[in-house]
C-alpha positions as CSV (number, residue, x, y, z in Angstrom):
1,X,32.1,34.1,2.5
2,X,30.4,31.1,1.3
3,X,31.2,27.4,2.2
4,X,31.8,25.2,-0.1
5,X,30.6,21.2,0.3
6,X,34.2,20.4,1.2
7,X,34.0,22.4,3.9
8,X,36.7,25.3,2.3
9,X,36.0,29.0,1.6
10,X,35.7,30.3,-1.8
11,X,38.4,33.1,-2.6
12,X,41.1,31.0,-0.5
13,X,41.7,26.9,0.0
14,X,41.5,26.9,4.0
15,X,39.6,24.9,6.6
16,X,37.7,27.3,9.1
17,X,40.6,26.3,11.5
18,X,43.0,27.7,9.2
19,X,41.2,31.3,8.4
20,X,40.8,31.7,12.4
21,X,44.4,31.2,12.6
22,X,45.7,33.6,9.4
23,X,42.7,36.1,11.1
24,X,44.4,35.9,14.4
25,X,47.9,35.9,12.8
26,X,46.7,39.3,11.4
27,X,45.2,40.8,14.3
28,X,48.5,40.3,16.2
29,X,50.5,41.8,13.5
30,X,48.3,44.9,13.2
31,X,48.2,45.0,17.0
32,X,51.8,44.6,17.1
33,X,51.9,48.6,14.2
34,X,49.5,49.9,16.6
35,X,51.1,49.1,20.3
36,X,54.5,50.6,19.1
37,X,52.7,54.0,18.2
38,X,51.2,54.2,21.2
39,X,54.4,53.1,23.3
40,X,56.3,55.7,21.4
41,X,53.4,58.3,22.5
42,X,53.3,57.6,25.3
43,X,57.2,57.8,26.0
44,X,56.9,61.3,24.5
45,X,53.9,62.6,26.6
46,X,55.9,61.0,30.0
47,X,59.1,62.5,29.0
48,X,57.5,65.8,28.5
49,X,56.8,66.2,32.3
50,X,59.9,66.0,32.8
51,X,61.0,68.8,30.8
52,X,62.0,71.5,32.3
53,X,59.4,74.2,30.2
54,X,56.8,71.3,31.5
55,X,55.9,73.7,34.3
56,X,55.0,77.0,32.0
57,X,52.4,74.6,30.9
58,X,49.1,77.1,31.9
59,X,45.8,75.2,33.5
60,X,44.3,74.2,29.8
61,X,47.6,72.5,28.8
62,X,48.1,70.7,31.5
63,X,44.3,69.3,31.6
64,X,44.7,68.2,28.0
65,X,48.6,67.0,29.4
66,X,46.9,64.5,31.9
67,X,43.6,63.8,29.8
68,X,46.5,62.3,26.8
69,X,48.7,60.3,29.2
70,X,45.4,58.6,30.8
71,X,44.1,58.2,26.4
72,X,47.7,56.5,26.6
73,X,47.3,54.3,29.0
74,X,43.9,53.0,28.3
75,X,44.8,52.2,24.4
76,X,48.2,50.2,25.4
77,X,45.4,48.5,28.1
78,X,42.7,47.6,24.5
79,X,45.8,47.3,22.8
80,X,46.4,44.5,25.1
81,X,43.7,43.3,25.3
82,X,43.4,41.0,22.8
83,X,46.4,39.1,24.5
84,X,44.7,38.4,27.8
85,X,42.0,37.4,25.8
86,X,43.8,35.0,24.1
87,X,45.7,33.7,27.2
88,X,42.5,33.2,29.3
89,X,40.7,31.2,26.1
90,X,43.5,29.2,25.1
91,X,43.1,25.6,24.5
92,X,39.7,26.3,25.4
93,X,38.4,25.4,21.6
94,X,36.9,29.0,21.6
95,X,39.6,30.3,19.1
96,X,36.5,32.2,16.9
97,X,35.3,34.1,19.6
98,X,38.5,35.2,20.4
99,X,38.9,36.7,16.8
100,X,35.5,38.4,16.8
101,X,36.6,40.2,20.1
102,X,40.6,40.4,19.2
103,X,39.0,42.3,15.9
104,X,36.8,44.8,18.3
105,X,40.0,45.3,20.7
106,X,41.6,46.1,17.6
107,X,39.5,48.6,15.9
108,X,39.1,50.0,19.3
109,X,42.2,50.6,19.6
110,X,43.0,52.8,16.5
111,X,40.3,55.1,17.3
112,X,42.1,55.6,20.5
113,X,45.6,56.2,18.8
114,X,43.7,58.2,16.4
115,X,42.3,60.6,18.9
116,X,45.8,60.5,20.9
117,X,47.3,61.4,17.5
118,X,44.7,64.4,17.2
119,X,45.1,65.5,20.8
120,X,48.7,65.4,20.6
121,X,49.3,67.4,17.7
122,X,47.2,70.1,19.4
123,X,48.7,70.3,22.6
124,X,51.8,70.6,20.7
125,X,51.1,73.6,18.5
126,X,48.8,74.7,21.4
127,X,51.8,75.1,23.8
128,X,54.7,76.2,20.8
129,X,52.4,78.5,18.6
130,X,49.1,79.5,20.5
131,X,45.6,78.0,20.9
132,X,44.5,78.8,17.5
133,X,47.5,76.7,16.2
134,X,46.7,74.0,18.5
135,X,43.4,74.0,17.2
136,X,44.3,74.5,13.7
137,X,46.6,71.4,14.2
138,X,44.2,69.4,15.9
139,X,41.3,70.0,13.0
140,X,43.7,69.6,9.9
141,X,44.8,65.8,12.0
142,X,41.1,64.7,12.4
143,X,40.8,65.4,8.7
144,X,43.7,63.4,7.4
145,X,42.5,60.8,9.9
146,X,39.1,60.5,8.5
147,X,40.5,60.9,4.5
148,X,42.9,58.0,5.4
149,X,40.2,55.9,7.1
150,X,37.5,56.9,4.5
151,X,39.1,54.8,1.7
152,X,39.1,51.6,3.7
153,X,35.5,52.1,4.8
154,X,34.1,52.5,1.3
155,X,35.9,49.3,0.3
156,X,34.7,47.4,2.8
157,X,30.7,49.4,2.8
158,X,31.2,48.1,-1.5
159,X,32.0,44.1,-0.4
């Protein structure tokens, strides 16, 4: 974006202070989509071991069991991110940088839920069809996950 000499963006009439406010606004709101996701995986993949088929689980599942539940736990910790970030700047007049970085903790975060989502649909069909199911699963989610992130990405690569 271009300034103009008044010191407002073409495309919208707001002051700098203004668009890092609306971008912030934003970022919490899409944090705020993604946070549940994860909470909700992350209830399902605790909630599992406590099932009582959890222990028919053979040595692979239960590798890609404990490898999904620490994904988990480190994409609610980006996810949150963003918040400490925001806490340990604030009123520190540094409200940009915590955009830039709340943006990066962000997209950070999806590609984590994205790869939970992938790793949980396989150790799903993995433990209730087979391995070739689990992998089956697992491909066909990667691919809907790239189509759905492709449009976005081309928009964006055309701007």
């Amino acid at each position: 974006m271009s300034s103009d000499d008044d010191g407002l963006y073409r495309g919208r009439p707001e002051t700098e202070n203004q668009r890092l406010d609306r971008n912030w606004a934003e970022i919490l709101q899409e944090l705020r989509v993604a946070l549940t996701g994860t909470q909700l995986v992350s209830g399902f993949l605790l909630a599992v071991a406590f099932q009582q088929r959890f222990g028919e689980l053979d040595r692979y599942e239960l590798v890609v069991y404990l490898s999904l539940v620490a994904l988990a736990a480190l994409a609610t910790a980006v996810g949150l991110a963003p918040v400490v970030l925001h806490r340990a700047l604030f009123r520190k007049l540094e409200k940009e940088r915590v955009v830039r970085l709340g943006n990066r903790y962000l997209t950070a975060t999806a590609i984590l839920v994205a790869v939970l989502a992938v790793g949980v649909s396989h150790l799903i069909f993995d433990f209730v069809v087979g391995r070739g199911a689990g992998v089956v699963a697992a491909v066909l989610t990667l691919v809907a996950v790239l189509a759905l992130w492709v449009l976005p990405l081309t928009l964006r690569a055309r701007r």
